[in-house]
C-alpha positions in Angstrom: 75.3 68.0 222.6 74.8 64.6 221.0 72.2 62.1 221.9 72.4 60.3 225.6 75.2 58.0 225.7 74.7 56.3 222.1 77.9 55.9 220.5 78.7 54.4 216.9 80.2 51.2 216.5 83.5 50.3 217.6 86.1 49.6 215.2 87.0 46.4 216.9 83.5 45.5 216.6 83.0 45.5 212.8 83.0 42.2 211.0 85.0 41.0 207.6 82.3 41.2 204.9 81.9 37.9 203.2 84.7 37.2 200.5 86.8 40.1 201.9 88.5 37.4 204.3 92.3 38.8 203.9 91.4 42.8 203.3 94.1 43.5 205.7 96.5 42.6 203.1 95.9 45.4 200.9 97.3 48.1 202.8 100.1 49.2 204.9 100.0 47.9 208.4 99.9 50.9 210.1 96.8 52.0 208.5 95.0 49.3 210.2 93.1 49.3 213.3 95.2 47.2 215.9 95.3 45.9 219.3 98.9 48.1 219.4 97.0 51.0 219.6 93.8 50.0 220.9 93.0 52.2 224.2 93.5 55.2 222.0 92.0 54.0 219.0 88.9 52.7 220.9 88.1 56.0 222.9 88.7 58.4 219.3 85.8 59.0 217.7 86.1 58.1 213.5 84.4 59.9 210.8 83.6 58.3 207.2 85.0 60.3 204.7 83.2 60.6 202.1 83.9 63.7 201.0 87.0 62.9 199.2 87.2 58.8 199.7 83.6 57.7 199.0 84.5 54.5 197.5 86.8 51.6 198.5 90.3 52.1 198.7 92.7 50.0 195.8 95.3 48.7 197.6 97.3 51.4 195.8 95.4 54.1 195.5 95.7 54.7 199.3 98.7 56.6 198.6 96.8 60.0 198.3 94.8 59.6 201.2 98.5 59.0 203.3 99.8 61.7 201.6 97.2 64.6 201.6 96.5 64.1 205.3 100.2 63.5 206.6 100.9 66.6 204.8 97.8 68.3 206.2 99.1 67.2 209.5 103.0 68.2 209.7 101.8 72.1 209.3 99.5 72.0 211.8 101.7 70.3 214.0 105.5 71.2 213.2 105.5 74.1 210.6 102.6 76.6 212.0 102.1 75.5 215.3 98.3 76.1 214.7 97.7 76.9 218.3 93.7 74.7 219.1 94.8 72.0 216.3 97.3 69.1 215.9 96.7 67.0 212.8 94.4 64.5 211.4 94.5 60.7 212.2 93.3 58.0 209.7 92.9 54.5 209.3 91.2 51.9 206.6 88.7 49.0 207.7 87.1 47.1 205.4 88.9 49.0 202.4 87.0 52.5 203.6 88.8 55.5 205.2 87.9 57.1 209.0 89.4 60.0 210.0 89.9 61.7 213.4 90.9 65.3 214.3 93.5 65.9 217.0 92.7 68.7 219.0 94.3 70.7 221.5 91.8 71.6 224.8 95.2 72.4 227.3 95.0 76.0 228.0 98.8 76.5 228.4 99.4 74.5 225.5 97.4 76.6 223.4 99.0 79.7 225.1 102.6 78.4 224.5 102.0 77.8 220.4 100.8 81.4 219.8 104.1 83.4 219.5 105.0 80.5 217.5 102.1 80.5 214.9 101.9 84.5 215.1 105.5 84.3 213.5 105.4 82.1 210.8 101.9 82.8 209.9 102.5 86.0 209.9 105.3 85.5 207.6 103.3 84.4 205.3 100.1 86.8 205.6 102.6 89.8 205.1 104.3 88.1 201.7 101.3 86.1 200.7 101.3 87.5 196.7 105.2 86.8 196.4 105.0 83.4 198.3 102.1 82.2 196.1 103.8 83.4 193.3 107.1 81.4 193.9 104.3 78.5 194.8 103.0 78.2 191.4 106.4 77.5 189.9 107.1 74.9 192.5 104.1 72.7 191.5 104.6 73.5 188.2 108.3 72.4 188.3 107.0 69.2 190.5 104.5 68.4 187.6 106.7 69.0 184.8 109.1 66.4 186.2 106.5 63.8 186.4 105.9 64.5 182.4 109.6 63.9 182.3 109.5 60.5 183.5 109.7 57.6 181.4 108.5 53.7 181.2 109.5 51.5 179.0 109.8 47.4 179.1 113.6 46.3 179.7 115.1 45.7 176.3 116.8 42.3 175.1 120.3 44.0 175.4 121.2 48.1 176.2 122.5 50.5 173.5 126.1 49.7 172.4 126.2 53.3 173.1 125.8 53.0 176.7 128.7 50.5 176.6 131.5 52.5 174.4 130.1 56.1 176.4 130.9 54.1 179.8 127.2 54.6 180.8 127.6 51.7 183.8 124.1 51.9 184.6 121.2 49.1 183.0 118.1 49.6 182.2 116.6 48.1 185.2 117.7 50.9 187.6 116.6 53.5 185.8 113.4 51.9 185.6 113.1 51.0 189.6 114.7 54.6 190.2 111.8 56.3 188.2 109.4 54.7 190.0 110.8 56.0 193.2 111.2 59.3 191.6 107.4 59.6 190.4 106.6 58.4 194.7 108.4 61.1 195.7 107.2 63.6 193.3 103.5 62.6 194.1 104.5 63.4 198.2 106.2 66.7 196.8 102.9 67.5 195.3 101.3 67.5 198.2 103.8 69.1 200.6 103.6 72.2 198.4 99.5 71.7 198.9 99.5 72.3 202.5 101.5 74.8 202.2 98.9 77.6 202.0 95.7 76.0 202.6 96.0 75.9 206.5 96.8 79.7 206.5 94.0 80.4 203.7 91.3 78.3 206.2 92.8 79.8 209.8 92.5 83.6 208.0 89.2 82.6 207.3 88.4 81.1 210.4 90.1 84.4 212.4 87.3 86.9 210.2 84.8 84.2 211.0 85.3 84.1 214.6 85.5 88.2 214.5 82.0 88.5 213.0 80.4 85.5 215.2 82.1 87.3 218.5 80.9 90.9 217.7 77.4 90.1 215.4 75.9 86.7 217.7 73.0 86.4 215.3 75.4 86.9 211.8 74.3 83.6 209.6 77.4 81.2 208.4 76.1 82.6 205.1 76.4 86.1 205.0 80.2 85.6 206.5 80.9 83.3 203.4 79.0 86.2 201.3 81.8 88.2 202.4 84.7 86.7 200.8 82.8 85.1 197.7 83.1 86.5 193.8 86.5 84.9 193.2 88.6 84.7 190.6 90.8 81.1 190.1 92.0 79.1 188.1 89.8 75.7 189.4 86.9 77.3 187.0 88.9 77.5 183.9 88.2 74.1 182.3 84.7 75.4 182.5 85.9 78.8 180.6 87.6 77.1 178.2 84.4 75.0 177.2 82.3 78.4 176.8 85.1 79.8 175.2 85.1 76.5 172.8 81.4 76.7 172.7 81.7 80.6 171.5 83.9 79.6 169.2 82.2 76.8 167.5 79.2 79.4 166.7 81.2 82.1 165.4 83.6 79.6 162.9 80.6 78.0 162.0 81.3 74.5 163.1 78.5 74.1 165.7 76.5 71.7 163.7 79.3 69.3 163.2 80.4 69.2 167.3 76.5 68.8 168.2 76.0 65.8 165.5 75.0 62.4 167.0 78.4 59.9 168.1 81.4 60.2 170.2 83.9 62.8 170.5 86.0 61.0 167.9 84.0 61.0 165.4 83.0 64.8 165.9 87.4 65.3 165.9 87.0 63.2 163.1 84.7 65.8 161.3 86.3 68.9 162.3 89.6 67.7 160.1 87.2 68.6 157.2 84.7 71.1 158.6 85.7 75.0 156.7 87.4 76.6 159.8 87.4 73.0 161.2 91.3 73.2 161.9 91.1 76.4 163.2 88.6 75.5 165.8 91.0 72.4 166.8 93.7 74.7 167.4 91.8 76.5 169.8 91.1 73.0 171.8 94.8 72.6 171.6 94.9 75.4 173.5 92.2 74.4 176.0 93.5 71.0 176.5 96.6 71.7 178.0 97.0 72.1 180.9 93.1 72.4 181.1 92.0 69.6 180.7 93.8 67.7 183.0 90.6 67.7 185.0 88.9 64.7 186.9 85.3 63.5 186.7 86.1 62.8 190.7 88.1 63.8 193.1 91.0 63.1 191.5 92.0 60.3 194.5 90.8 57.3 192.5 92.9 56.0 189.6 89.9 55.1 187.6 88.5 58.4 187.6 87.9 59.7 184.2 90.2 63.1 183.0 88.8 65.0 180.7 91.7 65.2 178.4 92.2 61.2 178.2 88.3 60.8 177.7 86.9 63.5 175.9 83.4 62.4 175.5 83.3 64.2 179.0 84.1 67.5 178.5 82.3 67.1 175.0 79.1 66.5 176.0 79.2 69.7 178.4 80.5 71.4 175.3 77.1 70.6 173.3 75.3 72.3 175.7 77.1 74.9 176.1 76.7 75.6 172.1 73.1 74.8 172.3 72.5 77.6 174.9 75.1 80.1 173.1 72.9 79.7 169.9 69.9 80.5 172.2 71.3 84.1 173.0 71.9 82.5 176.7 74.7 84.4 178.8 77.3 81.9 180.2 79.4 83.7 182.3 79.4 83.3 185.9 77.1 86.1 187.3 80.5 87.9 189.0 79.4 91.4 189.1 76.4 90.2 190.9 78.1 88.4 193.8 80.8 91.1 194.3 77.6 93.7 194.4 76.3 91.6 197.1 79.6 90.9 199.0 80.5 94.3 199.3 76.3 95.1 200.6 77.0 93.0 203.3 80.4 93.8 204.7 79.2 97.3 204.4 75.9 96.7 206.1 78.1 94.8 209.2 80.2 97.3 209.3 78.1 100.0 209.9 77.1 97.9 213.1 80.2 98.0 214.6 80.5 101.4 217.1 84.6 102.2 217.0 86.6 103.1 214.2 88.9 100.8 215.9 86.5 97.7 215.6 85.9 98.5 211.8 89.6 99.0 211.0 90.1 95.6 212.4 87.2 94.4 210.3 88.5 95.5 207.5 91.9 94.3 208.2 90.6 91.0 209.2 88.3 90.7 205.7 90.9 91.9 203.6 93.0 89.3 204.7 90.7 86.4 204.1 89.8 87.9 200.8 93.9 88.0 200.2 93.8 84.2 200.6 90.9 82.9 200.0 91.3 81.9 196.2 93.7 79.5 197.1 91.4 77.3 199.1 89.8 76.4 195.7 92.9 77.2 193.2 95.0 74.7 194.8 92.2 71.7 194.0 93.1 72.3 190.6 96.9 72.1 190.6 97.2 69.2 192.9 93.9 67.0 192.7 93.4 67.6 189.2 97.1 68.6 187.3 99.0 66.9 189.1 97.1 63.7 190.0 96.2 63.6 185.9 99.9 63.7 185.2 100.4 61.3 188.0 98.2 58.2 187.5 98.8 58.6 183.2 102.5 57.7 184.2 101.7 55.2 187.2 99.6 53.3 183.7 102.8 54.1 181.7 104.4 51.4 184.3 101.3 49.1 184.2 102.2 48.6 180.7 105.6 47.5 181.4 104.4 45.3 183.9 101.8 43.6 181.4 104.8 43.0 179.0 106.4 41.5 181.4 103.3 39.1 182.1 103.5 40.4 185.6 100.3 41.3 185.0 97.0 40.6 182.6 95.8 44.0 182.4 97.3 47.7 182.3 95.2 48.8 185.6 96.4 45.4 187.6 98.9 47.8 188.8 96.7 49.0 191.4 95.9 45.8 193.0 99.5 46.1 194.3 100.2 48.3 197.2 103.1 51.1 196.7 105.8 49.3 198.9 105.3 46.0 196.5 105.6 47.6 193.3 109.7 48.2 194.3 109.8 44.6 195.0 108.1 43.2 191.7 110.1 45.4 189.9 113.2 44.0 191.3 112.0 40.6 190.7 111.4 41.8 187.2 114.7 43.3 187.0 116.4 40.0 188.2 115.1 38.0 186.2 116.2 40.2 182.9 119.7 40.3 184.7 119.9 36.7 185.1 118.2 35.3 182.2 115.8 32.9 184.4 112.5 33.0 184.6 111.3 35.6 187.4 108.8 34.3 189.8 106.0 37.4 189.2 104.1 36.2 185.8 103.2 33.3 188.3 102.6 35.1 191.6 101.2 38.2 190.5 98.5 37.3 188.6 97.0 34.7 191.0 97.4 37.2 193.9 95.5 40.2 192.0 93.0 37.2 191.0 92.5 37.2 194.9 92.4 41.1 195.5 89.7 41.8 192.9 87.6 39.6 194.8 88.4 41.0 197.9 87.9 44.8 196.7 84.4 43.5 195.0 83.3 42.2 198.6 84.1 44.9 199.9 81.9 47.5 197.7 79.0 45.6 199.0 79.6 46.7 202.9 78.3 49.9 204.0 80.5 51.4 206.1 79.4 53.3 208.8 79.3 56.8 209.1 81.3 57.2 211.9 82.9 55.0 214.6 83.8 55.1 218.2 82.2 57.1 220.7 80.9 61.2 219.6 82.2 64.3 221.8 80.3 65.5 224.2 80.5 68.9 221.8 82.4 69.0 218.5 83.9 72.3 218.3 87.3 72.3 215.7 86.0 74.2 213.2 87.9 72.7 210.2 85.5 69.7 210.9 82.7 71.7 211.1 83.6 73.9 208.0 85.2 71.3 205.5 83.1 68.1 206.6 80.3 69.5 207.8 80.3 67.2 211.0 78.7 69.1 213.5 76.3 67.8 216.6 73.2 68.1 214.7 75.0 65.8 211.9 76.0 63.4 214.4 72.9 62.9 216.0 70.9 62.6 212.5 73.8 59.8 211.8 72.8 58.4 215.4 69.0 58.5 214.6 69.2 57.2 211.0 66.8 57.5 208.5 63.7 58.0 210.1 60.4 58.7 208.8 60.3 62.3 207.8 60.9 63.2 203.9 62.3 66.7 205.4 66.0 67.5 205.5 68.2 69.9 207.5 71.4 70.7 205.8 74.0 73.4 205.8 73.0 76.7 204.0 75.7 76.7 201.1 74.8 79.2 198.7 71.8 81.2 199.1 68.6 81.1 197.0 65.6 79.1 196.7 64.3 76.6 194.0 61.9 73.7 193.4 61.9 71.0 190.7 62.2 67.3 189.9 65.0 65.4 191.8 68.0 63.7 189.6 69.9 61.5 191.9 73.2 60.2 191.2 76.1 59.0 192.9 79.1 58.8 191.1 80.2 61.1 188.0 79.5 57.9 185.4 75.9 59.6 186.1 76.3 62.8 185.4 75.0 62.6 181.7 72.0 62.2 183.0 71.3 65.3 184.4 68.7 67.5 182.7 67.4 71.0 182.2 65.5 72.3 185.6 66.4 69.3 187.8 67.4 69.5 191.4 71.2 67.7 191.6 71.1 64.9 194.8 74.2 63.5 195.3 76.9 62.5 197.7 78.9 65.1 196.9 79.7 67.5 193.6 83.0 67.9 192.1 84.4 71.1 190.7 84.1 69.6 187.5 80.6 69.5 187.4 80.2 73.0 187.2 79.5 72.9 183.6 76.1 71.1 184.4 74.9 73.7 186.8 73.9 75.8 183.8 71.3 73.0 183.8 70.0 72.7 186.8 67.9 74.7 189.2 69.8 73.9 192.6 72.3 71.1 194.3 71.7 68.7 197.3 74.4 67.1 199.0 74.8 64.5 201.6 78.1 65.9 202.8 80.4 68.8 203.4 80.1 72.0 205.6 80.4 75.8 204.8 83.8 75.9 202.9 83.2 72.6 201.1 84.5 72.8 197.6 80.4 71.9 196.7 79.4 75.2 198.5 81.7 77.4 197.4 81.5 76.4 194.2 77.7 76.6 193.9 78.3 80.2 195.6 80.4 81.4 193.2 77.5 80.3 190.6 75.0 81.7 192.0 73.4 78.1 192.4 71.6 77.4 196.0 72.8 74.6 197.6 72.4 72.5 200.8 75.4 70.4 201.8 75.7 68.0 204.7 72.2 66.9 204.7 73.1 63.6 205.8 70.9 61.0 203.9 69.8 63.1 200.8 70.7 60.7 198.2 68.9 57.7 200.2 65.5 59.9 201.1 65.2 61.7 197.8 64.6 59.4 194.2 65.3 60.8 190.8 61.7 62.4 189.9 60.6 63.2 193.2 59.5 66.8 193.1 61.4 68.6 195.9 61.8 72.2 197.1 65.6 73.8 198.0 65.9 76.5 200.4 69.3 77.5 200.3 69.5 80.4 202.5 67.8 78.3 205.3 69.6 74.8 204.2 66.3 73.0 204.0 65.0 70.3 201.8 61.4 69.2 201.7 59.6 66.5 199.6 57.0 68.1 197.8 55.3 65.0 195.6 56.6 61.5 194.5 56.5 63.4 190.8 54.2 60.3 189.3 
């Protein structure tokens, strides 16, 4: 249970940082905490999170956060009928996002859903290769016609064709219409998301409920050990750079990709490297669709993608050569996780005492190992793919808006929210009709001028980790899995910092390491990593695998069990405590510190100086 009767702030309690008077204006109404909805809003308690929106919301880039977690929502709520769950509630204060979980705790409620959710989720469960199959072309489809789309400043006059072919269209709608095209094919994205991850968490969640009602004492960890050693396509961009990094060695290049300077200037020196052009058609190969791979999460525009800055993935790639040259093995150690997988669910097997109970075990596992690569496939696709594809185009559009001297800058085009941009553009568009000036090279300008301000001011506040009063007992186990919010968390949150150096984490990938702390908290850092240092950070991103080669073990101050941190680091072999709270605060780069990822510990063992 939490802690007495301390609760987190209200929401109506918070102040306006200083020079973030008019935040409010930035994002959709109904995002906002109101007086409308007050009794409920006031009694809910609000999670931070972190996990996927660390930073401060562009007026713009709230978009994803609407649309992942409406999507998230409507199959809980109207395509599954997930019996214990409805969906999960979000708002923005001071340009940071809270979420709440909607549970349901009515017995004949619960009771009523079932047939329902048995139904469709079994549907799915019994067709669950063909459905994911038919899956990959629709996000595939839904990302090839965002490449499709086109933005281009209105011309002085349209083609003469367009006037003897009887076109009777103008350029203006087709640019407005694209725009509404690329909305809707960024909210297609994400229906097609949801549309297995649910069902890949709830099979999950069905063996993991099995094991904790029929082995009391089982660890999270050896349940996750069950299911781990997967194959999918979100560790491919790492592939490819070992492949590159293989390649490199055995054309003879390496030399001229590890020489000093940018990844330019090492392109530049392939074009006349013997076997140079060969080894740039194998990166043509890589890049695409590859490539297409956030530094982030993929929810911020500014987030660098690999394939539009490719001093990232290049200074992995020198690494990888170095340690290729060295007779080092890169591959994931697979064979080695699947060895221990199958040691387990044969050693909790033999516990059971009916052959009943361990055909239903086996039924139960084989089902969560059926879909269990989609839970980190999908982040590549949607998060990555698509999202690339997605803001390249929405910058397409900032140039157009810059020619227009709607704006100053390509990336101005975030300062506007998404339900403005049809407006300006229609402004835009009326003003190329008519021939008169348009008001927006004079509005829009000033009023960015106002929100840069505001969004600075704003990254000085520190939100809150949560908000509103905590359950007595937190027990939906998507917010215990995904977030890692449990009571334990809660209360830490509740205590704050405290004294002790010591931290209690979730054990996310077993194994136990000690070394010199590298702290960093955003993936601008991430160069800085080193040989045999201990990653502390907010969070990891699936595209920091490639440094993990690097380092002896990963801290976070966030996620749960079936965090995309843990179960990367699990399928790495890398231990790992997640959730730990205040890692990143606690720990400085060049402390020594010691991980104990099967007991998700972390303990201060020196200063390091």
């Amino acid at each position: 249970m939490t802690s007495g009767n301390h609760s987190f702030p209200s929401p109506f309690s918070l102040t306006t940082p200083p020079g973030a008077e008019g935040w409010e204006d930035l994002y959709p109404y109904y995002l906002l905490f109101s007086d409308d909805r007050r009794d409920y809003e006031d009694s809910s308690f609000w999670f931070q999170d972190g996990m996927h929106w660390r930073e401060v919301l562009y007026p713009f880039d709230s978009i994803f956060m609407e649309f992942a977690l409406k999507s998230l929502s409507q199959y809980n709520t109207r395509f599954y009928l997930i019996p214990p769950a409805l969906g999960v509630d979000y708002r923005v204060i001071n340009g940071y996002a809270y979420l709440t979980p909607l549970a349901i705790t009515d017995g004949p409620t619960i009771e009523s859903r079932v047939p329902h959710f048995l139904a469709r989720a079994g549907h799915y469960f019994q067709n669950w290769n063909d459905l994911y199959a038919k899956w990959q072309v629709k996000i595939k489809r839904v990302i090839v016609d965002m490449e499709g789309l086109e933005f281009a400043p209105l011309p002085e006059m349209v083609p003469l064709s367009w006037v003897t072919d009887g076109r009777g269209i103008g350029s203006s709608f087709d640019l407005m219409s694209r725009y509404n095209k690329l909305i809707e094919l960024g909210l297609e994205g994400w229906q097609f998301h949801f549309e297995f991850l649910n069902l890949g968490y709830a099979a999950y969640l069905d063996f993991f409920m099995f094991c904790k009602q029929n082995f009391p004492d089982i660890p999270d960890q050896a349940i996750a050990k069950m299911v781990a050693g997967i194959e999918v396509d979100l560790f491919r961009p790492d592939d490819e750079l070992k492949r590159l990094a293989h390649a490199a060695v055995e054309l003879g290049v390496a030399g001229e990709l590890k020489m000093s300077g940018g990844s330019a200037e090492a392109l530049d020196r392939m074009q006349k490297a013997k076997n140079g052009l060969q080894w740039l058609a194998e990166l043509d190969r890589s890049k695409d669709p590859w490539f297409n791979f956030s530094s982030g999460t993929g929810f911020y525009h500014h987030d660098p993608v690999w394939i539009e800055n490719l001093d990232v993935p290049f200074g992995f790639l020198r690494n990888y050569i170095t340690q290729v040259e060295a007779g080092v093995k890169l591959s994931r150690p697979l064979q080695a996780i699947r060895d221990e997988r199958e040691r387990v669910a044969n050693e909790y097997a033999s516990f059971l005492s009916t052959d009943e109970d361990r055909a239903t075990f086996q039924g139960k596992l084989g089902l969560a190992r059926t879909v269990f690569p989609y839970v980190e496939n999908h982040n590549f696709y949607v998060e990555h793919w698509h999202h690339s594809v997605f803001w390249r185009k929405m910058r397409e559009l900032g140039k157009v808006f810059v020619a227009a001297k709607f704006t100053n800058e390509v990336d101005d085009i975030f300062y506007l929210r998404r339900d403005e941009i049809p407006v300006a553009l229609f402004d835009m568009s009326n003003g190329w009709a008519v021939g008169a000036d348009a008001r927006g090279p004079k509005y829009w300008p000033r009023e960015i001028a106002r929100r840069k301000k505001i969004v600075e001011a704003l990254r000085k506040w520190t939100p809150p980790p949560a908000l509103g009063k905590p359950p007595e007992i937190v027990t939906e186990p998507f917010t215990i899995m995904l977030w890692g919010i449990t009571n334990e968390s809660i209360n830490t949150w509740l205590g704050g910092l405290g004294a002790s150096t010591d931290l209690k984490g979730f054990a996310g990938s077993p194994g136990t390491a000690e070394g010199p702390a590298r702290v960093i908290t955003s993936a601008a850092e991430i160069d800085q990593v080193k040989e045999g240092e201990i990653l502390v950070c907010p969070i990891t991103a699936p595209s920091w695998a490639p440094i993990f080669s690097r380092i002896k073990a990963a801290v976070t101050d966030i996620g749960g069990m079936m965090s995309h941190a843990a179960i990367v680091c699990r399928e790495y072999g890398l231990p790992a405590v997640v959730g730990t709270g205040f890692a990143t605060q606690k720990i400085t780069t060049g402390m020594i510190v010691r991980v104990d990822g099967t007991k998700g510990t972390v303990a201060v063992v020196s200063n390091g100086k």
